[in-house]
MITOR-686035 format. One line per field, with one value per residue (C-alpha): residue in three letters; residue number from 0; x, y, z. Coordinates in steps of 0.05 Angstrom, whole numbers, plus 5000, padded with zeros to 4 digits. Example, Ala and Ser with C-alpha at 12.3 -4.5 7.8 and 13.67 -1.06 7.14 Angstrom:
2
type	(ALA;SER)
seq	(0;1)
c1	(5246;5273)
c2	(4910;4979)
c3	(5156;5143)
END
This chain:
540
type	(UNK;UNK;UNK;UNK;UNK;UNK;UNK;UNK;UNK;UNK;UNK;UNK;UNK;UNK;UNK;UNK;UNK;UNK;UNK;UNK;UNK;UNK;UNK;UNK;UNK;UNK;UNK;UNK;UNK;UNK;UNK;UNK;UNK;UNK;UNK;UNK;UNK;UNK;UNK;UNK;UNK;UNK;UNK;UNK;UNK;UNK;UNK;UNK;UNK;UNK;UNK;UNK;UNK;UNK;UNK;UNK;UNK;UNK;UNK;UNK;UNK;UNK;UNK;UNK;UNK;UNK;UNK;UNK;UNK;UNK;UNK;UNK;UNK;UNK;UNK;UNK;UNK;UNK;UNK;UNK;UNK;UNK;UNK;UNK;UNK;UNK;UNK;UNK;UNK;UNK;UNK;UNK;UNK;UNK;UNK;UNK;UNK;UNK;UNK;UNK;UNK;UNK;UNK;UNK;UNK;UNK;UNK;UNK;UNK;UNK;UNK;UNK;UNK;UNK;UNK;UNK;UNK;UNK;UNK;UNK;UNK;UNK;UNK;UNK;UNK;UNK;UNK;UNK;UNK;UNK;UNK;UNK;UNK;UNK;UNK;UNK;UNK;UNK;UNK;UNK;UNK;UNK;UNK;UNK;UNK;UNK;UNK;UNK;UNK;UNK;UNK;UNK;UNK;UNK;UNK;UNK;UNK;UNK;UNK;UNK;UNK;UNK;UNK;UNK;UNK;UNK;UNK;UNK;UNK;UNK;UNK;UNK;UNK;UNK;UNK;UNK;UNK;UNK;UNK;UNK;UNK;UNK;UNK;UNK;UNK;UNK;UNK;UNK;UNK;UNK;UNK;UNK;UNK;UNK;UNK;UNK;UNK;UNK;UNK;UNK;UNK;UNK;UNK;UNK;UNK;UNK;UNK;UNK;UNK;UNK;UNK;UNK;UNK;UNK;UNK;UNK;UNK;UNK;UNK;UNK;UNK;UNK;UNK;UNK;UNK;UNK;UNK;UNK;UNK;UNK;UNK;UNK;UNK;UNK;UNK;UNK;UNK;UNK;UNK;UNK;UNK;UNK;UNK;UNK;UNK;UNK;UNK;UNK;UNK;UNK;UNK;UNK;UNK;UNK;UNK;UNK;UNK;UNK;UNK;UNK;UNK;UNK;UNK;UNK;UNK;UNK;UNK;UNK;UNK;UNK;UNK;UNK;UNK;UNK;UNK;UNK;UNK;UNK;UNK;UNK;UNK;UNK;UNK;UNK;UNK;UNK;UNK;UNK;UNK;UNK;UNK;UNK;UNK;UNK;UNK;UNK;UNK;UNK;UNK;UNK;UNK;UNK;UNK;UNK;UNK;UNK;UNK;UNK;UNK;UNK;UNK;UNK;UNK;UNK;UNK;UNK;UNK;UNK;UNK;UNK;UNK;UNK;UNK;UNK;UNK;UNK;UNK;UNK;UNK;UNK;UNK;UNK;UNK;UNK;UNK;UNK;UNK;UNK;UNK;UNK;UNK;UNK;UNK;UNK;UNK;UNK;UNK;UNK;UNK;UNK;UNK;UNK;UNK;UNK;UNK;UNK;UNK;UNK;UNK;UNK;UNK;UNK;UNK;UNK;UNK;UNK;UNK;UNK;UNK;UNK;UNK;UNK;UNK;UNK;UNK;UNK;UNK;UNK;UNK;UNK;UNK;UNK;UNK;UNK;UNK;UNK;UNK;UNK;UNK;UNK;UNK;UNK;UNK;UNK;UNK;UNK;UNK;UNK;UNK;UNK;UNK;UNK;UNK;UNK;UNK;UNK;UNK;UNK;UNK;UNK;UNK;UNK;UNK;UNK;UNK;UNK;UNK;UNK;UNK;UNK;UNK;UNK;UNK;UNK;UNK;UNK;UNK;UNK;UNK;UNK;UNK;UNK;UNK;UNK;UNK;UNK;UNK;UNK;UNK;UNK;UNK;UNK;UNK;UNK;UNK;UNK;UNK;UNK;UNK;UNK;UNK;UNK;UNK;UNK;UNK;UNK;UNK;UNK;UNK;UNK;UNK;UNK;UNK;UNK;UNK;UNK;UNK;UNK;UNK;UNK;UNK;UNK;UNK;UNK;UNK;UNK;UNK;UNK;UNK;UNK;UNK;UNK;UNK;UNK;UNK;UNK;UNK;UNK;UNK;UNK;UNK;UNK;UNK;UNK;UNK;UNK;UNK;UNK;UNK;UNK;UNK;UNK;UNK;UNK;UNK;UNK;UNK;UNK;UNK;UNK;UNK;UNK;UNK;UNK;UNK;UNK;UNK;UNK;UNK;UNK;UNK;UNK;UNK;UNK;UNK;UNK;UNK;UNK;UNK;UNK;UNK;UNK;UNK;UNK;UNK;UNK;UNK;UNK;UNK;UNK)
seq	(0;1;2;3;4;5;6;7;8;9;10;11;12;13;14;15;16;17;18;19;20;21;22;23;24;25;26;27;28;29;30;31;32;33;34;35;36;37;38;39;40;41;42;43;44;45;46;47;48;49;50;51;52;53;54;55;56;57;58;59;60;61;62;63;64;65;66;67;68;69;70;71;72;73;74;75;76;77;78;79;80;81;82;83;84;85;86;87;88;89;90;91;92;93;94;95;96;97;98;99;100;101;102;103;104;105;106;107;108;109;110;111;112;113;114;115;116;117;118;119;120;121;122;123;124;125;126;127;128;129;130;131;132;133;134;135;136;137;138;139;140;141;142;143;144;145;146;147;148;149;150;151;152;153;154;155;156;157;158;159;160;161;162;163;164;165;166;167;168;169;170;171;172;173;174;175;176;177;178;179;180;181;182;183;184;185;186;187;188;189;190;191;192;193;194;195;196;197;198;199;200;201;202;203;204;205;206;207;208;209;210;211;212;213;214;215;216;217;218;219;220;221;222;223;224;225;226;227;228;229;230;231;232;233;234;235;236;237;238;239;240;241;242;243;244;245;246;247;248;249;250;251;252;253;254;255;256;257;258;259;260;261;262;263;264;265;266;267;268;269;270;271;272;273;274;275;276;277;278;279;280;281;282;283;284;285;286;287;288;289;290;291;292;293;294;295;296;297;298;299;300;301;302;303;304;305;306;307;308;309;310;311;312;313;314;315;316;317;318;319;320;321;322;323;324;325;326;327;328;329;330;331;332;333;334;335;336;337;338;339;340;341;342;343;344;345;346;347;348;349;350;351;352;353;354;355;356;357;358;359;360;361;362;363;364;365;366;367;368;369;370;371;372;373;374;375;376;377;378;379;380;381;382;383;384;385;386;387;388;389;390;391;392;393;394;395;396;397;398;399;400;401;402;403;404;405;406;407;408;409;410;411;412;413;414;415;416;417;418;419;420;421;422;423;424;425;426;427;428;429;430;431;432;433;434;435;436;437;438;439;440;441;442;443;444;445;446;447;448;449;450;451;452;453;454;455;456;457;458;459;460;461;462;463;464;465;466;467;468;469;470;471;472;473;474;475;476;477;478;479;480;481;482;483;484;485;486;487;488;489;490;491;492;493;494;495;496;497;498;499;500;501;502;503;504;505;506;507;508;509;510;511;512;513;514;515;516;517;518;519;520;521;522;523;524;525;526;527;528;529;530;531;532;533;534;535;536;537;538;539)
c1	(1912;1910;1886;1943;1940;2007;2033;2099;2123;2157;2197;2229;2310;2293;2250;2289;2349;2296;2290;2231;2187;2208;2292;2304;2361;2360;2387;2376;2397;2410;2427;2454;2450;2381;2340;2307;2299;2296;2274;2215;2269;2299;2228;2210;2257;2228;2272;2236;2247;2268;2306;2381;2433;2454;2382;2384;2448;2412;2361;2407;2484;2474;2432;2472;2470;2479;2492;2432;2449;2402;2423;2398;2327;2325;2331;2295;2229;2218;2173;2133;2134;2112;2050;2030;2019;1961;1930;1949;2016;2012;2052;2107;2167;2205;2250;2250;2191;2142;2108;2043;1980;1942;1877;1851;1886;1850;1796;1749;1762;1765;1707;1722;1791;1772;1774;1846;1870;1849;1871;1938;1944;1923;1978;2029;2010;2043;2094;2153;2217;2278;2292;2214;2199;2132;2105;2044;1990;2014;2074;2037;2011;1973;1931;1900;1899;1901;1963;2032;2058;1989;1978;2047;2021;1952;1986;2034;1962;1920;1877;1838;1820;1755;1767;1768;1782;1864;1872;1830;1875;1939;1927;1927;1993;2056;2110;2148;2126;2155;2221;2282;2312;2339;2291;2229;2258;2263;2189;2151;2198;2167;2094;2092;2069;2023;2016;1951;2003;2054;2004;1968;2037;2049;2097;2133;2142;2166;2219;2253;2260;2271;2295;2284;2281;2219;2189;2206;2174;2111;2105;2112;2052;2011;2025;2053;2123;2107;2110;2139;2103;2091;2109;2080;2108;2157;2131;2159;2150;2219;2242;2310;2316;2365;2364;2407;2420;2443;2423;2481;2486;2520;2488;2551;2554;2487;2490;2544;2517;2460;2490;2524;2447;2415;2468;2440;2367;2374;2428;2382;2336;2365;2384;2317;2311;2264;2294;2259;2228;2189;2207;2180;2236;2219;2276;2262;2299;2297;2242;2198;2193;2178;2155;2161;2150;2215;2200;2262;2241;2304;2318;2343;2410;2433;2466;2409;2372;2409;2415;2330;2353;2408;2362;2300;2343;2379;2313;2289;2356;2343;2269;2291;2353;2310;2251;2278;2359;2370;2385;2403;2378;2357;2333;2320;2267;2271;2204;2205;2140;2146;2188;2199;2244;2308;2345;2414;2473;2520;2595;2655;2706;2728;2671;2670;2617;2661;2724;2792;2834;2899;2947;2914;2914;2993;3003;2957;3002;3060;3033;3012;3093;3117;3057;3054;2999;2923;2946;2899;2825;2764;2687;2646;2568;2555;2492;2486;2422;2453;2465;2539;2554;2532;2606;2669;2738;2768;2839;2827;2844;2808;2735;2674;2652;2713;2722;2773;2798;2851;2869;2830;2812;2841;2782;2778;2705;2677;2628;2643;2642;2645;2707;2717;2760;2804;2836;2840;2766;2714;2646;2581;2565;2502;2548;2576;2532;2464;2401;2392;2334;2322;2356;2342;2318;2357;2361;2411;2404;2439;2472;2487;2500;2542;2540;2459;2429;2376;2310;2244;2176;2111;2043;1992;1981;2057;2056;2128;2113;2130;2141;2108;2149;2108;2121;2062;2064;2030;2009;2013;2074;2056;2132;2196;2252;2318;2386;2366;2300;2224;2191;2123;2109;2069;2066;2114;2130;2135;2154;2208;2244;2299;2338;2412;2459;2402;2444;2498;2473;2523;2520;2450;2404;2332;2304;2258;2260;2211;2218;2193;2167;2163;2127;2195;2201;2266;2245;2277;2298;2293;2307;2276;2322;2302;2247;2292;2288;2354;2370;2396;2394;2373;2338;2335)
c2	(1652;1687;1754;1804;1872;1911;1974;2017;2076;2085;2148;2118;2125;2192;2195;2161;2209;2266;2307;2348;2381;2450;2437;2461;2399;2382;2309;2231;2174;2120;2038;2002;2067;2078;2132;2103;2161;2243;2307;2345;2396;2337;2324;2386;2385;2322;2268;2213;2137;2092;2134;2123;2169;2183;2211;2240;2275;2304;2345;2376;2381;2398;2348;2306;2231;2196;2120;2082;2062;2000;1989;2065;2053;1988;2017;2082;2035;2013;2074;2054;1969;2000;2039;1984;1940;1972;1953;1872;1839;1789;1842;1819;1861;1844;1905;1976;2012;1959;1903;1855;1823;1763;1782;1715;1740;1799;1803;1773;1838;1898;1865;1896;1911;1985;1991;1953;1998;2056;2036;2020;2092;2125;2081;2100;2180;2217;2171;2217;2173;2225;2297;2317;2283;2258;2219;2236;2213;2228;2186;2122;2076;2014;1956;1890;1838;1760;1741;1781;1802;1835;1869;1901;1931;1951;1974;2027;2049;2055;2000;1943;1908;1865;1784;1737;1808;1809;1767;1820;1868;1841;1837;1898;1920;1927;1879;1925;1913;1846;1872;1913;1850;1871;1821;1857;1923;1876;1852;1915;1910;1842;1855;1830;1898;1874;1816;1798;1785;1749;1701;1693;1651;1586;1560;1516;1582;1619;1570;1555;1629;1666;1608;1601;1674;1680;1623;1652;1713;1675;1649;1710;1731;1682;1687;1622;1649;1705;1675;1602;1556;1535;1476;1448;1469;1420;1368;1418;1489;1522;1575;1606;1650;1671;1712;1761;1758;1828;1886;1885;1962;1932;1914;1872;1817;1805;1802;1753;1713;1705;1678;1620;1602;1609;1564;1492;1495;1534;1477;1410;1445;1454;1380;1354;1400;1467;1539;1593;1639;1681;1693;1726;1760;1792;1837;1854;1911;1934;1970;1941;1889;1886;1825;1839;1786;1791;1758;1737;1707;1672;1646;1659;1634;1643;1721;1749;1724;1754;1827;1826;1820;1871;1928;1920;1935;1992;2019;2016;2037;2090;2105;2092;2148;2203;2182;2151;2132;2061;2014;1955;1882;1832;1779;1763;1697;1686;1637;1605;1613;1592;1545;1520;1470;1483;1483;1479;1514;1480;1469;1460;1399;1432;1445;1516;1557;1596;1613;1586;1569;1613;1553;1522;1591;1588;1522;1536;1596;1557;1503;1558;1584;1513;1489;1553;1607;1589;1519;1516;1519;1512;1486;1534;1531;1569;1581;1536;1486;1421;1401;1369;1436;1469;1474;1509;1518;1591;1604;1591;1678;1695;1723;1697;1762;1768;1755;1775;1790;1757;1688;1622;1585;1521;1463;1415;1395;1349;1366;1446;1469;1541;1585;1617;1686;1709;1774;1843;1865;1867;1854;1847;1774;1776;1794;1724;1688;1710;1677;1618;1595;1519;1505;1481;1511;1510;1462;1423;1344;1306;1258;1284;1225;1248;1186;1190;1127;1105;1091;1080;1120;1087;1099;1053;1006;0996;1042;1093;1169;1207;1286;1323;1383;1429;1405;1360;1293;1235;1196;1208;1175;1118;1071;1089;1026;1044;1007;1019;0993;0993;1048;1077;1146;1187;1257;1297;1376;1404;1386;1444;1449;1464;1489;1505;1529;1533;1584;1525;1473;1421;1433;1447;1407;1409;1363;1365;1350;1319;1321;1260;1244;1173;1125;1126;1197;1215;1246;1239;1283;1251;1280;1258;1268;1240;1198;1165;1172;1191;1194;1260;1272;1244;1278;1242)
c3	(7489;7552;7565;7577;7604;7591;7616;7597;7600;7538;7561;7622;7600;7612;7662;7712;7695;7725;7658;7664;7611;7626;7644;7573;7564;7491;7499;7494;7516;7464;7461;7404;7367;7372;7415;7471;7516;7500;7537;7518;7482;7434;7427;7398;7340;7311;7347;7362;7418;7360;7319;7290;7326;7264;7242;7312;7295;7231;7267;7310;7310;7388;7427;7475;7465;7524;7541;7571;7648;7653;7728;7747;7710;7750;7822;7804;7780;7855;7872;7806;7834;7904;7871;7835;7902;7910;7838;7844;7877;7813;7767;7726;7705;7645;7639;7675;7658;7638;7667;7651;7684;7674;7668;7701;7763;7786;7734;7789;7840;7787;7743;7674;7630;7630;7707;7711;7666;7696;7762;7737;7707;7764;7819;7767;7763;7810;7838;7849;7814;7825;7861;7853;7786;7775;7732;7691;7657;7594;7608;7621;7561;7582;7534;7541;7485;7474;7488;7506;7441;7429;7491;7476;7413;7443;7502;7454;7424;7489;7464;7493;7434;7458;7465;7401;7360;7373;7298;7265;7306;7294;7212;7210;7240;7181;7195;7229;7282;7287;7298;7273;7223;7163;7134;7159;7129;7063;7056;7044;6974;6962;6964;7043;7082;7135;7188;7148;7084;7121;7146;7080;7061;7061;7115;7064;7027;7088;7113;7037;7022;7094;7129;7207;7222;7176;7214;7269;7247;7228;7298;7331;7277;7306;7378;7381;7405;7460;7527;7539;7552;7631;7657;7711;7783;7818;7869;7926;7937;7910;7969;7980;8041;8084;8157;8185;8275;8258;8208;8140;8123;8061;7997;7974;8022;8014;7945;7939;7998;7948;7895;7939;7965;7901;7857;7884;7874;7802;7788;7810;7765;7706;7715;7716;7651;7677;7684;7722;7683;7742;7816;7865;7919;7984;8020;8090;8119;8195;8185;8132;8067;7996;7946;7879;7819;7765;7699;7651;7589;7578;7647;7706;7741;7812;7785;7757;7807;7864;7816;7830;7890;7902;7861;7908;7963;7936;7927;7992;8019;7979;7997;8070;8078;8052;8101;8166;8159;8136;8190;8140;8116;8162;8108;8041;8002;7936;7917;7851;7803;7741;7698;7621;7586;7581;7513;7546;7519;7466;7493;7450;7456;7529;7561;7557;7521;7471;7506;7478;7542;7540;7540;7473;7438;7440;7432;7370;7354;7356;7307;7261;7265;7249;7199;7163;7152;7151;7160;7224;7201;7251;7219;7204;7190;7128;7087;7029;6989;7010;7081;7062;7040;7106;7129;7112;7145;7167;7187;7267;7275;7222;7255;7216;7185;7144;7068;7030;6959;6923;6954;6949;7014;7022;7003;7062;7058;7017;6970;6975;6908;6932;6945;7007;7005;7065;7074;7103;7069;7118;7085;7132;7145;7100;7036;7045;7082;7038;7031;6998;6974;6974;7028;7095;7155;7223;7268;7224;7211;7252;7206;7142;7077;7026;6988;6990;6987;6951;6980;6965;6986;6972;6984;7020;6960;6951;6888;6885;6895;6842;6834;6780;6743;6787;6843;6866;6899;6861;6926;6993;7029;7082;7082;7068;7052;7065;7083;7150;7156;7128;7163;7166;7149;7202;7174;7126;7098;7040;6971;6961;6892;6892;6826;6823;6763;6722;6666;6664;6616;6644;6726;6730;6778;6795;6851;6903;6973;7030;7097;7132;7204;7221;7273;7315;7327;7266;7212;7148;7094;7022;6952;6889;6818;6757;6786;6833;6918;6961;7037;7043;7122;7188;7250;7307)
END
């Protein structure tokens, strides 16, 4: 992994609202109930970034919670973008307040981690963010470590944890650092406290009893899952720019100029299946310019890429007015960087991504009137052992997250031997939705056979696996007959067992299941019962 050096400054919510160590304001600024941002007052009385509002609440009936404003921390971080100019113009921003560095790209010119850092630290110090407040020191942490995830962590500690020693580094940390999931809050109960005893786990393990969030987890464990993956640059340079014959005073019509310019070459991309992940954009006002590198984990599309571009230049309108008078924006370029795969975005039957057209929601109403109640039901993935029992049908108002007590849900899948309840009882989604053990991990097959065929799995001398009661393979699978085909077996996962009903003498079933990748590229998913081999589902 590549070496990361990582800067934040952890207090920035508050920061950029200009709260200063001796205003006396006992306040903080939360999102999604939590404290991420409080004066040196709130700070005092045991509050703490990261905290519940509620526990916030508990130390003091007094403090003023206020809303985060994630546009204001975005403009008021240009000072802190032009400082750090002077360190390397190869910074990345992820969010307001914290950035990263490849190491590989200055580590030539500043010759060792410790003089980055410190360079960093002091180009941050000082810089003046709103009505005369400063930064300082104090305010700063910055870290290098293999790989992004790590550097985060080291970064939170001060720490450069030497190269080849961010495993030994990471083992260490508890889980909770992974996250806020209620299922990291739920393995300190089972024995699981650190990294270290998260990785000691089998994957097989991982995936049958915390599904794809724990493999998820165990990626992010292993630094497998920080940064995408790069993929190579297109055969072109990708530039967008645009040219003014006369200074716009107006941020607007820039900004929605920007969007028009931007929408083709993000669109021919995302055809030829890359999204932009980095970009660098340059504004250039009257009087002067500024480059700055944006990084968005997730993508960027022609909006977000033209909101980089509308908060650099309300900064420097900003920077400009209290200097010289702003004269306006004679140009902008936005220059591509860095690009991934894209994973697309699942449409329904329309075309839209999760929007019900207003026309079909009456028509649907009026069905409803004529049919009767709940006689409309929409598919529903739910959690179950078997992939045929993956889906269930809801009353087409009824949200997800509700169950209910007293009526019966209509049965319209086959092989859904469970009962769904409707009503007015709202229970959270993971009272009827819980974990279950056994079953398979997201993504789903592709074809699911209810009738499961039999098939047969053999190893290389043509003998039949078999399945001991402990779940151990006799044999190691090389073909696999089925209607479909004889097929040779290139790698496979697991056994799982998988035990259901086991307190039910007459509806109990124990059976194990493989997961098979073969010479074609599908992969498989067989069960074995009683000795005996069945097609369960298909990946392709």
């Amino acid at each position: 992994m590549p070496r990361v050096v990582h800067f934040a400054i952890p207090n920035w919510s508050a920061i950029s609202r200009g709260w200063t160590s001796d205003s006396g304001l006992e306040a903080a600024v939360v999102a999604d109930r939590k404290v991420v941002g409080l004066s040196r007052s709130a700070f005092e009385i045991g509050i703490r970034i990261g905290m519940s509002t509620r526990s916030a609440r508990g130390r003091s009936h007094a403090i003023a919670l206020l809303e985060r404003d994630p546009i204001q921390e975005l403009r008021r971080f240009f000072p802190v973008q032009q400082a750090l100019t002077s360190v390397s113009p190869y910074f990345r921003y992820v969010s307001a307040g914290s950035g990263y560095l490849h190491w590989s790209s200055v580590g030539r010119y500043f010759g060792s981690e410790e003089k980055l850092v410190r360079a960093i630290r002091e180009a941050i110090t000082g810089t003046d963010v709103v009505d005369g407040v400063e930064i300082s020191d104090s305010d700063v942490v910055c870290g290098a470590a293999d790989g992004y995830f790590a550097a985060t962590l080291a970064a939170g500690m001060n720490l450069i944890v030497p190269p080849g020693a961010t495993r030994e580094f990471m083992d260490a940390m508890p889980v909770s650092v992974l996250g806020d999931s209620e299922m990291l809050s739920l393995l300190p109960q089972l024995g699981i406290k650190s990294i270290a005893n998260l990785l000691s786990m089998r994957v097989s393990d991982i995936s049958t009893r915390f599904g794809s969030e724990g493999i998820a987890l165990y990626r992010l464990a292993l630094g497998e899952e920080e940064v995408p993956d790069l993929l190579q640059l297109p055969d072109r340079k990708v530039s967008i720019e645009s040219s003014f014959e006369q200074p716009i005073r107006e941020v607007e019509p820039v900004v929605f100029s920007a969007i028009a310019e931007i929408r083709a070459p993000v669109t021919e991309l995302l055809d030829r299946g890359m999204v932009v992940t980095s970009a660098e954009v340059t504004t250039i006002t009257s009087k002067t310019s500024s480059s700055r590198s944006w990084t968005l984990f997730s993508g960027f599309d022609e909006r977000s890429l033209a909101e980089r571009v509308r908060w650099q230049l309300e900064g420097m309108m900003n920077c400009e007015v209290e200097e010289s008078g702003w004269d306006g924006v004679v140009g902008w370029r936005v220059d591509l960087i860095e690009f991934v795969p894209s994973h697309g975005s699942q449409l329904d039957l329309l075309g839209i991504p999760g929007v019900i057209p207003e026309g079909m929601t009456r028509a649907m109403a009026r069905a409803e009137a004529i049919l009767g109640p709940e006689s409309l039901v929409v598919p529903v993935a739910v959690g179950a052992r078997s992939p045929d029992q993956t889906v269930d049908f809801l009353p087409w108002q009824r949200p997800v997250g509700e169950v209910s007590a007293g009526r019966k849900m209509p049965a319209r899948s086959r092989g859904s031997g469970r009962r769904r309840l409707i009503g007015s009882r709202k229970l959270p989604v993971d009272a009827q939705d819980p974990p279950w053990p056994g079953g398979i991990a997201d993504p789903r097959p592709a074809a699911v056979y209810l009738d499961r065929p039999a098939v047969e799995l053999l190893d290389q001398a043509g003998s039949l696996i078999s399945l001991s009661g402990r779940g151990e393979l006799h044999g190691v699978p090389f073909q696999l007959n089925s209607p479909k085909g004889s097929f040779l077996v290139r790698s496979h996962l697991g056994p799982w067992l998988v035990e259901q009903r086991w307190w039910d003498d007459e509806r109990s079933q124990r059976y194990g299941r493989l997961l098979l990748l073969l010479h074609d590229g599908s992969a498989y998913l067989v069960v074995v019962n009683s000795g005996r081999w069945f097609l369960e589902a298909i990946y392709d």
